[in-house]
C-alpha positions in Angstrom: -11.2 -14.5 -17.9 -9.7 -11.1 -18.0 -10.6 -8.1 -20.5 -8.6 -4.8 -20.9 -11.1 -2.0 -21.6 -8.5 0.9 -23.8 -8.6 4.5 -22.1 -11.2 6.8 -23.5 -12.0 9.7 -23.1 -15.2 12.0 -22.4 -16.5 15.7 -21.9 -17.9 16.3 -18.2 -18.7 20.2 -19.0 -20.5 20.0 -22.0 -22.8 16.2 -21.9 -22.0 15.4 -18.4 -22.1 12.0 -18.7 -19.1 9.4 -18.4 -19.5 8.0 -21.9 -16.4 6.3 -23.6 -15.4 6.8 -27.5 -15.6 3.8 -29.2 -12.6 0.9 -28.4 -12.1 -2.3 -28.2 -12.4 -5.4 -25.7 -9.6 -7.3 -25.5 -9.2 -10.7 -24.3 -5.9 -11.6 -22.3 -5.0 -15.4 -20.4 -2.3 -14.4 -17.7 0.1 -16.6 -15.9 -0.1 -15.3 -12.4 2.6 -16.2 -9.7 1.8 -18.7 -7.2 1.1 -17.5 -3.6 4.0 -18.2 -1.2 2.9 -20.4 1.8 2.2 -17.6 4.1 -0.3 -16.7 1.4 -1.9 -19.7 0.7 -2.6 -20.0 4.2 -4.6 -17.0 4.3 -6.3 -17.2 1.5 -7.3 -20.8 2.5 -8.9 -19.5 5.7 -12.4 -20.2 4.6 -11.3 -23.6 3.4 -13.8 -25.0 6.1 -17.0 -22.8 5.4 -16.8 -23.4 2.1 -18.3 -27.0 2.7 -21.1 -25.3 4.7 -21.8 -22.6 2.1 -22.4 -25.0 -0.6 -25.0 -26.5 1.4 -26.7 -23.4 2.2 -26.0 -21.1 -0.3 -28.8 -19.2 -2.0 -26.8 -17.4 -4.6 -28.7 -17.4 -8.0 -25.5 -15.4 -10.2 -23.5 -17.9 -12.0 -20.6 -14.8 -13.1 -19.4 -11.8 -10.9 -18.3 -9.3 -13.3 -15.2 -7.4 -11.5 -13.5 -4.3 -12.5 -10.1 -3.6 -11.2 -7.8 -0.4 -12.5 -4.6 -0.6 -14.8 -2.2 -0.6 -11.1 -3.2 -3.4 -10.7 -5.5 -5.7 -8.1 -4.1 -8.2 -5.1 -7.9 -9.7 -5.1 -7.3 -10.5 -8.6 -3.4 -12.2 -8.1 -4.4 -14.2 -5.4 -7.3 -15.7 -6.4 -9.1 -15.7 -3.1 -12.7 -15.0 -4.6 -12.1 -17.5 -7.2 -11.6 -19.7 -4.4 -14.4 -19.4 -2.6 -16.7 -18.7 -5.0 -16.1 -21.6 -7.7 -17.1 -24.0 -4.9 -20.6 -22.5 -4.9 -21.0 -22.3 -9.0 -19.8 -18.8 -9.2 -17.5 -17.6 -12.0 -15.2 -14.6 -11.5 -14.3 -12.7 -14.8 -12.1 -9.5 -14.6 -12.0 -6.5 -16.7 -9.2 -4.1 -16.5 -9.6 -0.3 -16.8 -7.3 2.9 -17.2 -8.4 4.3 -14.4 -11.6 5.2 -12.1 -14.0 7.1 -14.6 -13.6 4.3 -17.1 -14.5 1.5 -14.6 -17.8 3.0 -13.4 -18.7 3.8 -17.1 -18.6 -0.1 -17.6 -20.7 -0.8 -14.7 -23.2 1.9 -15.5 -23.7 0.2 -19.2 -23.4 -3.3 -17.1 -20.5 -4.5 -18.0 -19.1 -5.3 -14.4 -20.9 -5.6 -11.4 -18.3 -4.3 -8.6 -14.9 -2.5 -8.8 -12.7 -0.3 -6.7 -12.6 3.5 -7.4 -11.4 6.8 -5.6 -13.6 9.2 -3.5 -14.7 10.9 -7.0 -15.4 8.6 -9.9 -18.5 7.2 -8.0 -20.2 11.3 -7.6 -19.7 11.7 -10.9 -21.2 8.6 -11.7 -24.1 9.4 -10.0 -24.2 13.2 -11.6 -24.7 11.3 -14.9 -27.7 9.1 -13.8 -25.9 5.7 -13.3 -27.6 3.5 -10.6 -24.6 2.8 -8.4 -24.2 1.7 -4.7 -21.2 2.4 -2.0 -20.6 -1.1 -0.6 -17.7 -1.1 1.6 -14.7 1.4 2.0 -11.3 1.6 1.5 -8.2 3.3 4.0 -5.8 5.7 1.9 -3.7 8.3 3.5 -3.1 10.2 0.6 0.9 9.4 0.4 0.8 7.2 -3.0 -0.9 10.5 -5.1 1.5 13.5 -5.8 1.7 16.6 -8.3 4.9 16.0 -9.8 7.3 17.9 -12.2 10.2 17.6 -13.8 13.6 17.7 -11.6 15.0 20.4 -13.6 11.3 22.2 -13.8 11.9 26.0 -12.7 8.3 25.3 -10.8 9.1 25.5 -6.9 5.1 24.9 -5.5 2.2 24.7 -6.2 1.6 28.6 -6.2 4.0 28.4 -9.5 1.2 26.0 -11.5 -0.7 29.3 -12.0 -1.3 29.7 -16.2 0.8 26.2 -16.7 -0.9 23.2 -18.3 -1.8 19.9 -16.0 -2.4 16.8 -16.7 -4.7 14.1 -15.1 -7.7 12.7 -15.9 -11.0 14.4 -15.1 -13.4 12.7 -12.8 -10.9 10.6 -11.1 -9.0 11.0 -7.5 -6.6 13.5 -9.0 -9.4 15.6 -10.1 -10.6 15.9 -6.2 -6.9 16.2 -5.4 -5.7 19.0 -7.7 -8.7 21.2 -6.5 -7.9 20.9 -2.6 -4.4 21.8 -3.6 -5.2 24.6 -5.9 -7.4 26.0 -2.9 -4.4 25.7 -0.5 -2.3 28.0 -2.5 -4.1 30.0 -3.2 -5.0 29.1 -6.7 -8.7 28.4 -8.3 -8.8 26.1 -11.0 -9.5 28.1 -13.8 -6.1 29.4 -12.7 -4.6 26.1 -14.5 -5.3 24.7 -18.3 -6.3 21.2 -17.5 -5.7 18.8 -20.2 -7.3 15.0 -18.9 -5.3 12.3 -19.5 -5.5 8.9 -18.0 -1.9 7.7 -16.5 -1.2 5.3 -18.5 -1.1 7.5 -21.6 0.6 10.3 -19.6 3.1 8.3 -18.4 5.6 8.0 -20.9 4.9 11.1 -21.7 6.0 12.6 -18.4 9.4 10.1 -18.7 10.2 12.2 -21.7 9.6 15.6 -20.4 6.8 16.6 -22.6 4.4 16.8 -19.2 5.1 19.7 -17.8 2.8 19.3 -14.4 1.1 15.4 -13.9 -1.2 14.9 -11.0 -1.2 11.0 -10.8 -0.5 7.8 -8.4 1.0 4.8 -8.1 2.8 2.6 -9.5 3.0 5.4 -12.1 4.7 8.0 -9.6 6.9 5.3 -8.0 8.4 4.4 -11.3 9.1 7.9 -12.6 10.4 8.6 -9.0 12.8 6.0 -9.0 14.1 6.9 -12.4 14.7 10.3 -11.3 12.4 11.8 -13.6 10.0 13.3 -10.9 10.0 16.1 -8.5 7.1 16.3 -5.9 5.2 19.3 -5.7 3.4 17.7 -2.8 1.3 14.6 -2.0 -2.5 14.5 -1.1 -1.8 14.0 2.2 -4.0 15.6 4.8 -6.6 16.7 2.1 -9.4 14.9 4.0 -10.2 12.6 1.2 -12.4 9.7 2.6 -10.9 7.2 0.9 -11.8 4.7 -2.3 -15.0 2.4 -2.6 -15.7 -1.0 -4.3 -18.9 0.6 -6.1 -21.3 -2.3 -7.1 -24.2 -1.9 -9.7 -27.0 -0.9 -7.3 -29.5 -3.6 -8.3 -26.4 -5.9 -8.3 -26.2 -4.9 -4.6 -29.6 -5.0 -3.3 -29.9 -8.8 -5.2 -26.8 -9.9 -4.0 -26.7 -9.6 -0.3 -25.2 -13.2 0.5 -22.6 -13.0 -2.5 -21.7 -9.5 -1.4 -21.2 -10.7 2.0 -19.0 -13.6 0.9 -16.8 -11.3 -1.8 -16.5 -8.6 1.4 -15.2 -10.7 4.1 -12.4 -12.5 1.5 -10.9 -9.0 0.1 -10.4 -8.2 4.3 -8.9 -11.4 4.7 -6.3 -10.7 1.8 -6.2 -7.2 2.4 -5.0 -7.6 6.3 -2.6 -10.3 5.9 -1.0 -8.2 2.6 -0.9 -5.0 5.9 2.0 -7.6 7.7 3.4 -9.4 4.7 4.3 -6.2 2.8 7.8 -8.3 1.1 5.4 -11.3 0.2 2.7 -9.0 -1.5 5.3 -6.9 -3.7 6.5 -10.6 -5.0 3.0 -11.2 -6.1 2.2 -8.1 -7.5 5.4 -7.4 -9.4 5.3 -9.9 -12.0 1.9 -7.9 -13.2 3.3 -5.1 -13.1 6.5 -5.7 -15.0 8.4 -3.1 -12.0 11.2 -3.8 -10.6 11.5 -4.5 -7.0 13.0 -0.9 -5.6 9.7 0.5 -7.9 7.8 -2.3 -6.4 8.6 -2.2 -2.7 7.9 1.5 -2.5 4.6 1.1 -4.5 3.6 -1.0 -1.4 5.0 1.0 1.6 2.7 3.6 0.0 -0.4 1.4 -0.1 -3.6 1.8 1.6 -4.9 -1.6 3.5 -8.4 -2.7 4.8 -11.9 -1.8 4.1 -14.3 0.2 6.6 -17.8 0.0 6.4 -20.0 2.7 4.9 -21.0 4.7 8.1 -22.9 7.9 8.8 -19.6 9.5 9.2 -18.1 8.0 5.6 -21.0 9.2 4.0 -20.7 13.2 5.1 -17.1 12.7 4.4 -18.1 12.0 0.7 -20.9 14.4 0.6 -18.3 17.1 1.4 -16.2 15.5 -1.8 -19.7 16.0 -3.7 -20.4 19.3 -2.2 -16.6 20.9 -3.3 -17.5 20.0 -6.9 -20.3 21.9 -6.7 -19.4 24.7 -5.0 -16.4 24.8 -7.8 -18.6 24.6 -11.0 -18.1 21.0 -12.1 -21.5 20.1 -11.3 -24.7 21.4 -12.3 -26.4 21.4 -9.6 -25.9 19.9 -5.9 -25.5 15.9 -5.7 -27.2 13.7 -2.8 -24.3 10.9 -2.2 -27.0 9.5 0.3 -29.5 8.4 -3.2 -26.7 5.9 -4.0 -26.3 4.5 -0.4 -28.0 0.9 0.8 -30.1 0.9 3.7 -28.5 0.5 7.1 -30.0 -3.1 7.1 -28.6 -3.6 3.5 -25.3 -2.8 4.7 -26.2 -5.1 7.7 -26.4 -7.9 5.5 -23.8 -7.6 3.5 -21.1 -6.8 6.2 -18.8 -9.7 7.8 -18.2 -9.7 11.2 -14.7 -8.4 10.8 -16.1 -5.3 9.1 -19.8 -4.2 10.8 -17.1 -4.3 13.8 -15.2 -2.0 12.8 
């Protein structure tokens, strides 16, 4: 089962929670693409265990609830937790979501029990009093996010955004993003009249030139790239972002170490065969996407692959994320990422062998 949550939208300044306007659940039944043999194979990996998990299996949830974002989710396309849960009585549903902050409003109200979010939907999250847990993280290098403008926009840097309107959404990766760039200009960000958008709205928008500056991603850059409607300012490369998270419900987490364990080691497998089948994954993904394949193959030669577990290192990484809202004004008061963190023997149990070795 798959739902698409609409884009809403919500005031951090003023009630500092993540809470969504009114909208509308909407059911969808898609066709996905079958898996070319190379992908069936490893997906299939765990073909054998499965026989072994069903014997010993102590999983009491009958539905994992997953939240995946409006680019799109390989997880989802293959099918690989379908196919290794269903064997054990487990149902996967997905629910689809603008972006970021709109996903970890779900789970705080929850409506999904684990997605995958940027290095700053999950603190803000957790500023508004949601019980959330880090459970594994994910490699990005920063290439697939970019302030763009318009290729005949008079704006040469990012020194020139000073006094222009930008768009992006608030509380999402491009929110961290715009701030680290603003900084290395020169710039603060009430320098800039922020106006928070999530991509998919801004998207067309942009195409028609009535976006002056967008701070946004993939497969939404790509596709105004290769249209020749965008100009990069620069990309959030080398901005020491420490990556996206798959957030879980934290009482989801701490009740679900075996299922967690089992959901964990089958994104890896999928995520390091996509790493060295880069042609075979666009195939899969495009038909979702409705891109076409030069959109397609540069979405992937842009994508981030494999997880890495939540170490002491991760975790200062994102308190420094925590720490710049703060010290910017767009949080009250200072934010201890460490309060939504499992214990190290938490994170023991949940972590397969190809990640706690890592």
């Amino acid at each position: 089962m798959i739902t698409t949550v609409k884009p809403r939208y919500f005031n951090i300044f003023h009630r500092f929670t993540l809470s969504l306007v009114p909208g509308l659940l909407i059911a969808t039944s898609l066709t996905l693409a079958g898996c070319t043999q190379q992908s069936q194979k490893a997906t299939n990996q765990s073909a054998a265990s499965n026989v072994l998990d069903t014997k010993t299996s102590k999983i009491k949830t009958k539905v994992l609830h997953m939240g995946y974002q409006q680019a799109g989710d390989l997880i989802r396309v293959t099918k690989v937790l379908e196919k290794r849960l269903e064997p054990l009585g487990v149902k996967v549903e997905w629910a689809q979501f603008a972006q970021g902050p709109q996903l970890m409003e779900a789970m705080n109200v929850g409506k999904i029990d684990l997605g995958n979010v940027g290095e700053t939907p999950p603190i803000f999250a957790q500023a508004a009093g949601a019980q959330i847990a880090y459970v594994v993280g994910r490699r990005s290098d920063g290439r697939r996010s970019a302030i763009a403008v318009p290729p005949n926009s008079p704006i040469k840097s990012v020194k020139d955004i000073k006094g222009q309107k930008v768009v992006f959404q608030k509380a999402s990766a491009s929110h961290y993003f715009i701030l680290r760039a603003l900084e290395d200009a020169g710039l603060k960000y009430s320098d800039i009249q922020v106006q928070s958008i999530p991509n998919v709205e801004a998207s067309s928008a942009f195409l028609e030139g009535k976006i002056p500056i967008w701070v946004t991603g993939d497969p939404h850059l790509a596709r105004a790239e290769k249209l020749g409607k965008a100009r990069i300012l620069r990309t959030a490369e080398g901005l020491d972002s420490p990556g996206g998270y798959y957030i879980a419900g934290k009482q989801f987490a701490i009740d679900n170490p075996e299922l967690l364990r089992i959901v964990i080691e089958e994104m890896d497998k999928i995520e390091r065969w996509a790493e060295t089948h880069p042609q075979e994954t666009a195939k899969l993904i495009a038909p979702e996407q409705k891109l076409p394949p030069d959109v397609m193959d540069l979405v992937i030669s842009r994508r981030g692959y494999g997880l890495t577990p939540i170490s002491p290192d991760l975790i200062k990484k994102q308190q420094r994320v925590a720490d710049y809202f703060h010290k910017n004004g767009l949080l009250p008061k200072p934010l201890n990422v460490q309060e939504a963190m499992l214990t190290p023997e938490q994170y023991a149990a949940i972590n397969p062998p190809s990640i706690s070795q890592k």
